[in-house]
matplotlib code that plots the C-alpha trace (Angstrom):
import matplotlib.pyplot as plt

x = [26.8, 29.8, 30.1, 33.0, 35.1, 35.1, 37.9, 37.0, 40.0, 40.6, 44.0, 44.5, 47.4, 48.8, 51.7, 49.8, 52.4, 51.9, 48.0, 48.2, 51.2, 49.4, 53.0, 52.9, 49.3, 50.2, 52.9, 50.7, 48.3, 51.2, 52.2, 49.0, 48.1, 51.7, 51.8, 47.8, 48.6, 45.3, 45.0, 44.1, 41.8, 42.9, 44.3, 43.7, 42.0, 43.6, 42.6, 44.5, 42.3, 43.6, 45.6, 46.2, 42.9, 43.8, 43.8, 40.5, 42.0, 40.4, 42.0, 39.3, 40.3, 39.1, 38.4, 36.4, 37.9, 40.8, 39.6, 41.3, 40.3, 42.6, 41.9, 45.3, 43.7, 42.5, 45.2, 43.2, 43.2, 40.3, 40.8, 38.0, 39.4, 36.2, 37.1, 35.2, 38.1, 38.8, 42.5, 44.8, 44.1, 46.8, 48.9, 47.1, 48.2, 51.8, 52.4, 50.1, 52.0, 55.2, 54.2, 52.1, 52.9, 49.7, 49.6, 46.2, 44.7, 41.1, 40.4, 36.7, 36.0, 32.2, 31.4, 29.5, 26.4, 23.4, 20.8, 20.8, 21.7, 24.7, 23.1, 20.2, 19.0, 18.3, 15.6, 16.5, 14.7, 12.7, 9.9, 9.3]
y = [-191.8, -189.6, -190.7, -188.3, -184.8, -182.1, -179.3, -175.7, -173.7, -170.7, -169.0, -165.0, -162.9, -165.7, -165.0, -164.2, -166.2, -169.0, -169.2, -169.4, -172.7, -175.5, -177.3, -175.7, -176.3, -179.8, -179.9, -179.0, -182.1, -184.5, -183.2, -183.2, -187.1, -188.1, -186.2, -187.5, -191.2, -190.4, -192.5, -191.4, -192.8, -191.8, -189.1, -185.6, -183.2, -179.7, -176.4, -173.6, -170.5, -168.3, -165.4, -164.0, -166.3, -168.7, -172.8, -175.7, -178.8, -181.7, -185.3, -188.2, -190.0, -193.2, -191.3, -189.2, -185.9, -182.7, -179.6, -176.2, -173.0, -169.7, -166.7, -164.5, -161.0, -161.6, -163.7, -166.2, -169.8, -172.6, -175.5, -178.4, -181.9, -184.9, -187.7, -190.7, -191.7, -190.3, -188.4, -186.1, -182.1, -181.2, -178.3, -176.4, -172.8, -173.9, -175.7, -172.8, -170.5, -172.3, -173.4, -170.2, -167.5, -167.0, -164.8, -165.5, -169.2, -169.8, -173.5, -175.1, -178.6, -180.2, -183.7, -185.0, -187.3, -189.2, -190.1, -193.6, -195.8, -198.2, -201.2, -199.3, -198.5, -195.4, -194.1, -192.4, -189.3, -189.8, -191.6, -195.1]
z = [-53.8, -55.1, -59.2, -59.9, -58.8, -61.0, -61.4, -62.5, -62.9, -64.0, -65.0, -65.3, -65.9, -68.1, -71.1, -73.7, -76.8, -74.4, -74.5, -78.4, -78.2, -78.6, -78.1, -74.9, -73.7, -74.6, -72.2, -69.0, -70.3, -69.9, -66.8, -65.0, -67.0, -66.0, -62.1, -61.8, -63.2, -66.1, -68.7, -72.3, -74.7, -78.3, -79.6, -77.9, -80.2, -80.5, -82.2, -83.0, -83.6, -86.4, -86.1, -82.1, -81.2, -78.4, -78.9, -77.2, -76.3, -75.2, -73.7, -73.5, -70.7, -68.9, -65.8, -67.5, -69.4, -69.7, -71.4, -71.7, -73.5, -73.8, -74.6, -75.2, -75.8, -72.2, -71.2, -69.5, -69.7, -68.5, -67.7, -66.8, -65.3, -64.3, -62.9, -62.0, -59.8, -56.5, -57.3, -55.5, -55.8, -57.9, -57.9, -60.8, -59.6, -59.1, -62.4, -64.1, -62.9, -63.9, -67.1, -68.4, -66.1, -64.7, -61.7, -60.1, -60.4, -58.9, -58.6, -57.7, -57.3, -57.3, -56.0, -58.6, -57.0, -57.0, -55.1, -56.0, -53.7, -54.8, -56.5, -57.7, -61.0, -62.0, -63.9, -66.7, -68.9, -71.9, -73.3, -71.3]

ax = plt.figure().add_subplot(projection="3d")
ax.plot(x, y, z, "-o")
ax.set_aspect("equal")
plt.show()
């Protein structure tokens, strides 16, 4: 039984004043939660790293979770999308591209499973 799909993206060759805009960063979130109809819990949480250091941010969403970490000096960005819901594959090389300038964009998804059966219980760890 399929639980959830989960994006592994990884951005190179990205402008390295936009890896360390969280204003910016913030913008591809509300794109991909408006283009992927996501729905935020809260407040995201953002953090700027000091000096040329890169910015986390992290979106809590009822599907699940958004998650990005940059890293300017290498200008690289990562981003990590779960959903619980079955979604479209969005365009993340595309609006990366267009949004950050990245030049190469690798993308993995993983069918996240288990070997319950639907209505079963699963066990889970610890003492019993």
């Amino acid at each position: 039984m399929t639980v959830g799909t989960e994006w592994l993206i990884e951005a190179s060759g990205c402008d390295a004043e936009a890896l360390r805009d969280v204003a910016r960063l913030r913008g591809v979130f509300a794109r991909a939660i408006r283009e992927l109809d996501l729905r935020v819990l809260g407040e995201q949480h953002w953090h700027k790293f000091p000096g040329e250091g890169g910015a986390t941010g992290l979106a809590m969403l009822t599907e699940s979770h958004l998650a990005c970490h940059t890293y300017p000096e290498f200008r690289v960005a990562t981003f990590n999308l779960y959903c619980c819901r079955e979604r479209p594959v969005w365009p993340w090389a595309e609006r990366l591209g267009e949004m950050l300038g990245a030049t190469s964009v690798s993308v993995r998804s993983v069918s996240r499973e288990t070997g319950a059966a639907p209505g079963a219980q699963a066990a889970s760890g610890g003492d019993a």
